[in-house]
C-alpha positions in Angstrom: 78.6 -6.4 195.2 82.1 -6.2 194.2 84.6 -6.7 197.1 88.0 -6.2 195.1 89.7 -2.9 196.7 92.8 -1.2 194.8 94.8 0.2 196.5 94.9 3.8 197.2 97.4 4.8 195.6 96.1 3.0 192.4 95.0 4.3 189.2 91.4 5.3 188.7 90.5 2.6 186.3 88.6 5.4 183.9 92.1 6.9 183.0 93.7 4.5 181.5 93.3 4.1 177.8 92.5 1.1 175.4 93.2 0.6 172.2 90.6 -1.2 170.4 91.6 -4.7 167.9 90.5 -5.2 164.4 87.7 -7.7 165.9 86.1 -4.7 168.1 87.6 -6.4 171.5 89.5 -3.7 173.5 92.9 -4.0 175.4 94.5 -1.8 177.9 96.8 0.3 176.4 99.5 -1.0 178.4 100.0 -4.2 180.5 102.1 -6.1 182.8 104.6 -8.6 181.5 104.9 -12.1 183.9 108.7 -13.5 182.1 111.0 -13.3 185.0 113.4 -14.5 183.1 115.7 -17.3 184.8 116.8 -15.3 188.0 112.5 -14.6 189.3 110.9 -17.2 191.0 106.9 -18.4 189.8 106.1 -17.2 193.6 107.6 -13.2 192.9 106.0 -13.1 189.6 102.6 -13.8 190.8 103.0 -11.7 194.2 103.5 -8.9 191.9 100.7 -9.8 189.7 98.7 -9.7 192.3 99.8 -6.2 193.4 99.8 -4.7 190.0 95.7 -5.7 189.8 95.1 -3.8 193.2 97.1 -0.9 191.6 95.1 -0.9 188.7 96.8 -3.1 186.3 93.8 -5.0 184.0 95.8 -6.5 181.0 98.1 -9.2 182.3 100.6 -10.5 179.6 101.4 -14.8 180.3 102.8 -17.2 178.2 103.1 -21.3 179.4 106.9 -21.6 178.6 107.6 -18.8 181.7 106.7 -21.6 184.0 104.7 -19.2 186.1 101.3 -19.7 184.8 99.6 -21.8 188.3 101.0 -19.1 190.3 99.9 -16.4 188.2 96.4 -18.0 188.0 96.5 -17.6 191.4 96.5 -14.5 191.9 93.8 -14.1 189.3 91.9 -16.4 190.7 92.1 -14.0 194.0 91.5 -10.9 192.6 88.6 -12.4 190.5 87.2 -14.0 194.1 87.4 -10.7 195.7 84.8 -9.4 193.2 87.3 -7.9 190.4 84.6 -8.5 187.1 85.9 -10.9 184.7 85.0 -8.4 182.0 87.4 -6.1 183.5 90.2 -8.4 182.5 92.9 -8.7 179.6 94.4 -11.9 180.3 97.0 -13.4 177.1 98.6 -16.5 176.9 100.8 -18.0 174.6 101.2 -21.3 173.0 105.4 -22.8 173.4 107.1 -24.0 170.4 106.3 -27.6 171.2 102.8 -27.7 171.0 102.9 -26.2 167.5 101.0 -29.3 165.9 97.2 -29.0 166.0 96.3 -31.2 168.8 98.5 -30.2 171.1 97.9 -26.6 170.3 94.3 -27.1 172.0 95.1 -28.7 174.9 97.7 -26.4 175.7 95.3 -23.9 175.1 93.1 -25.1 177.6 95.7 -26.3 180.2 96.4 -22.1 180.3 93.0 -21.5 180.6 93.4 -24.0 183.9 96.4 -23.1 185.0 95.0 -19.4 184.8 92.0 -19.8 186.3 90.3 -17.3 184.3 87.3 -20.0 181.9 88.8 -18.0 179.1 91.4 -16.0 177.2 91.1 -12.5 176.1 93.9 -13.5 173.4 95.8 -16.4 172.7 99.3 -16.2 170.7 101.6 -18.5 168.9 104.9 -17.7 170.2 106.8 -18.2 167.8 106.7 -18.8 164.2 108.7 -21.9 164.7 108.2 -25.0 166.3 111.5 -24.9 167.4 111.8 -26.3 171.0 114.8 -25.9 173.2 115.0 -26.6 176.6 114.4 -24.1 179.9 117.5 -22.8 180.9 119.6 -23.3 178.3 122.8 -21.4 177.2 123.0 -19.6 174.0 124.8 -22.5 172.0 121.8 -24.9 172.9 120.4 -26.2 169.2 117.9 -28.9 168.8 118.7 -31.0 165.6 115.3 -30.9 164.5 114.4 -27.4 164.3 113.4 -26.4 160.9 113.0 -22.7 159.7 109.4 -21.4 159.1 107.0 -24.0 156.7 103.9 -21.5 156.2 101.9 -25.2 155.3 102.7 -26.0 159.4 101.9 -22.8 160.2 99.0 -22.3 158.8 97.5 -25.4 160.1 98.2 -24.0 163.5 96.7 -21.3 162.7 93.2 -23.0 161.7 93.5 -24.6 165.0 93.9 -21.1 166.8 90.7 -19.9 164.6 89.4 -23.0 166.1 88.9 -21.5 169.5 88.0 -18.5 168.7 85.1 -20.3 167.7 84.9 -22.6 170.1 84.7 -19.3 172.7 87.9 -20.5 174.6 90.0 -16.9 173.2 88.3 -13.7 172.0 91.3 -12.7 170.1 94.2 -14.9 168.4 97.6 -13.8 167.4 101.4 -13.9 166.7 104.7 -13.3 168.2 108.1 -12.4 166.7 106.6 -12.2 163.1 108.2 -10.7 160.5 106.9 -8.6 157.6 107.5 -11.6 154.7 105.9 -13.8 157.3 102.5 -11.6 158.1 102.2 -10.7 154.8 101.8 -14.5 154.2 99.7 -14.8 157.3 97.4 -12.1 156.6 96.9 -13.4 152.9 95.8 -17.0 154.3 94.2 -16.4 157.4 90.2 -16.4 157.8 90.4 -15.0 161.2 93.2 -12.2 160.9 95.1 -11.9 163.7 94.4 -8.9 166.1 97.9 -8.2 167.1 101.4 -9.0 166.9 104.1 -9.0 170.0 107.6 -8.2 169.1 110.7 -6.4 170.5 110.0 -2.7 171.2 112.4 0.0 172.7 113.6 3.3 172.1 116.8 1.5 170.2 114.7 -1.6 168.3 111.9 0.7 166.9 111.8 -1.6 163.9 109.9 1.2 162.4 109.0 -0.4 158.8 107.0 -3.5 160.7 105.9 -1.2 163.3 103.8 0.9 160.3 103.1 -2.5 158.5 101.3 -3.4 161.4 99.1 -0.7 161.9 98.3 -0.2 158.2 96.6 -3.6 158.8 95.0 -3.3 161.7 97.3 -5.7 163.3 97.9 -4.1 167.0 101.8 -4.2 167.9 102.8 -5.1 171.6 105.9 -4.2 172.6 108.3 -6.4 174.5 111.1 -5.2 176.7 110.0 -1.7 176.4 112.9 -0.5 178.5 115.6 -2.4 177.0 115.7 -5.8 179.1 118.2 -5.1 181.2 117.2 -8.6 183.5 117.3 -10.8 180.3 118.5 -14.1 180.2 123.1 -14.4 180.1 122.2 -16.0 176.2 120.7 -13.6 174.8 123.5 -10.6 175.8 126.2 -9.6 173.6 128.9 -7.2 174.1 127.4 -4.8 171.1 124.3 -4.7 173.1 122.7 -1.0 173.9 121.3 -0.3 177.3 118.0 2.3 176.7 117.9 3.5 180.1 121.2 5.3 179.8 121.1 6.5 176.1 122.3 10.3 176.8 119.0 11.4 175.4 116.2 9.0 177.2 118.4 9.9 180.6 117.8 13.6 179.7 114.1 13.4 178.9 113.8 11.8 181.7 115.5 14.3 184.3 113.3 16.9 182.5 110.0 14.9 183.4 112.0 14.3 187.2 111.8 10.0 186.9 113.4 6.9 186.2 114.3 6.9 182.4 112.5 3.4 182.6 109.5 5.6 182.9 110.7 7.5 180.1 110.6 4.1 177.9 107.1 3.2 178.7 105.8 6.9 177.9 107.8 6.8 174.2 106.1 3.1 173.8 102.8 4.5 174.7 102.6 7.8 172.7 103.5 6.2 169.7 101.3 3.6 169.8 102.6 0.3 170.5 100.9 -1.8 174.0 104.5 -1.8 176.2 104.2 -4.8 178.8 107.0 -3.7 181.0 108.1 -6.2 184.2 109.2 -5.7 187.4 108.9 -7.5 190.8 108.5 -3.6 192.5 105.3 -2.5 193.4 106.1 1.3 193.0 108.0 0.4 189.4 104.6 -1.0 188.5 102.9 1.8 189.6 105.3 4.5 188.0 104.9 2.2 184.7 100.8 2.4 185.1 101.0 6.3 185.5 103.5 7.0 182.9 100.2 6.2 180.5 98.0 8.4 182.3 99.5 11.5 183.3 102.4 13.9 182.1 102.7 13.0 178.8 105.6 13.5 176.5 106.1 16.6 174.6 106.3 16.4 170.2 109.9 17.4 170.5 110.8 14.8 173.0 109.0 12.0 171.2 111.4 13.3 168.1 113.8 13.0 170.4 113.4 9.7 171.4 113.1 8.2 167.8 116.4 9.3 167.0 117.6 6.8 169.9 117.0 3.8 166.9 120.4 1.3 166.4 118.5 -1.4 165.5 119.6 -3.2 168.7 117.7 -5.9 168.7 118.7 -7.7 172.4 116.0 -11.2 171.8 117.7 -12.6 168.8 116.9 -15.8 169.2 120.1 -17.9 168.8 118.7 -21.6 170.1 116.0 -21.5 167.5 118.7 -21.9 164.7 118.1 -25.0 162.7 120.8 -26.5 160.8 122.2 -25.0 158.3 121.4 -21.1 159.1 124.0 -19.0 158.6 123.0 -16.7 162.2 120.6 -15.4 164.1 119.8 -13.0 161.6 118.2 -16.0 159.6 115.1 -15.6 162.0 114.5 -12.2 161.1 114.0 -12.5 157.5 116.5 -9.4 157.1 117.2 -9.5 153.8 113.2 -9.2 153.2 112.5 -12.8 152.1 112.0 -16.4 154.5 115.2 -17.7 154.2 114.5 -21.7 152.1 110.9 -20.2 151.3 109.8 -21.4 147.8 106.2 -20.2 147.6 103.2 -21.8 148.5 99.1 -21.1 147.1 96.2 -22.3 149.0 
């Protein structure tokens, strides 16, 4: 008999939505992100964790290069002892930039499944579509020598190593991180196991609406990170131009209109228009005003209009210490002029 008790104040389990991959597997519609950035300690990630799955919280959102994923699995581990079913969990991962070649790939793989406690993982993402390493901590000059800009040939034999444990039964689902449109196009194309979604920057100001719809036309789910802007990001990745969400003029007076945090606000936008937000916090009642704001007082057509016309194209992650020599910016990473930049075709 199941021993796991939510807390009472949690939500009951029944209203919160899924959305359902193109490989029939089904995700909570939103989920709870575990980077604490450099400021959040391994030990406040998981004790919120923790929290978050008594409140209701089933789709937990890990990667190994947040340094968190022992004390995370933890807290799984717990939850899971306490008689929460395994079934009942969403638990992804994601593979770090140095484990990019096939070999490693799988036995970082598996070390998350360890670390994680959890015998397997609901989905399992490459992080990014570079094997571009840099080191924990650094500042926003940091550049390795040897990072390279995206060879689909290298990534696509990652990729057969991801479809690997799929078929192994180590992952459920497989799929990418801060892809671009040139880049999925590619993917998609070569690929024998499509992947089910794709995690990228998502906010009220970075609506990067032309992926967004690419996505869903192939029945590639988006997830959306920072959903309320990042405003505990790491010092590299601000800039002065940057645009905090939480006090655009017209998320603050949704917000005020619905009486809560525009934070909330974010999450509800995310949610409605059909993105997966995985907002973060170390505050129990932040994760539990992020849980409802799926379930109950939704936004109205007009506000959701509202809220689209909040778009700058702000993108806050842009990636600076992935640069390999010779890129011109940041903007190299994003393929913003529609092609890979040093891309010259390649036929299986």
């Amino acid at each position: 008999m199941s021993t796991f008790q939510m807390a009472p104040d949690g939500i009951d389990l029944r209203k919160v939505p899924f959305k359902t991959l193109n490989n029939g597997c089904k995700m909570p519609a939103i989920g709870l992100g575990t980077f604490g950035s450099d400021h959040v300690s391994a030990e406040d990630v998981a004790k919120v964790v923790g929290e978050a799955l008594r409140l209701g919280y089933r789709y937990i959102d890990c990667a190994a290069c947040y340094g968190n994923e022992p004390e995370v699995g933890a807290e799984l581990k717990k939850a899971l002892d306490g008689g929460l079913p395994r079934e009942e969990l969403f638990v992804l991962s994601k593979v770090w930039n140095d484990c990019h070649a096939p070999e490693k790939l799988i036995e970082a793989c598996k070390k998350s499944i360890r670390d994680l406690q959890v015998g397997y993982l609901d989905c399992y993402l490459i992080h990014w579509p570079f094997p571009n390493y840099h080191a924990p901590h650094c500042d926003v000059n940091s550049r390795n020598p040897e990072s390279r800009p995206y060879i689909h040939e290298e990534f696509m034999a990652s990729w057969r190593a991801m479809e690997g444990l799929v078929k192994e039964g180590l992952v459920k689902s497989i799929g990418v991180s801060n892809v671009t449109i040139p880049k999925l196009e590619l993917i998609l194309r070569d690929a024998e196991i499509r992947p089910a979604v794709n995690e990228m920057e998502l906010h009220p100001t970075m609506q990067q609406g032309r992926l967004f719809q690419y996505c869903l036309d192939h029945g590639v789910q988006p997830i959306g990170y920072s959903p309320i802007g990042s405003p505990a990001r790491p010092e590299r990745d601000r800039t002065p131009e940057d645009i905090c969400d939480i006090e655009m003029p017209e998320v603050v007076s949704v917000a005020r209109a619905h009486g809560v945090h525009p934070a909330v606000i974010c999450v509800k936008w995310a949610f409605q228009r059909g993105q997966v937000p995985i907002p973060f916090t170390t505050k129990a009642k932040n994760a539990l005003g992020n849980l409802k704001a799926v379930t109950e007082d939704p936004l109205t057509i007009e506000e959701m209009e509202i809220l689209a016309s909040c778009e700058r194209n702000c993108r806050l992650i842009k990636g600076q210490v992935f640069l390999w020599p010779g890129a011109e910016s940041w903007l190299d990473l994003w393929d913003v002029n529609g092609t890979i930049p040093g891309w010259t075709g390649y036929s299986k």
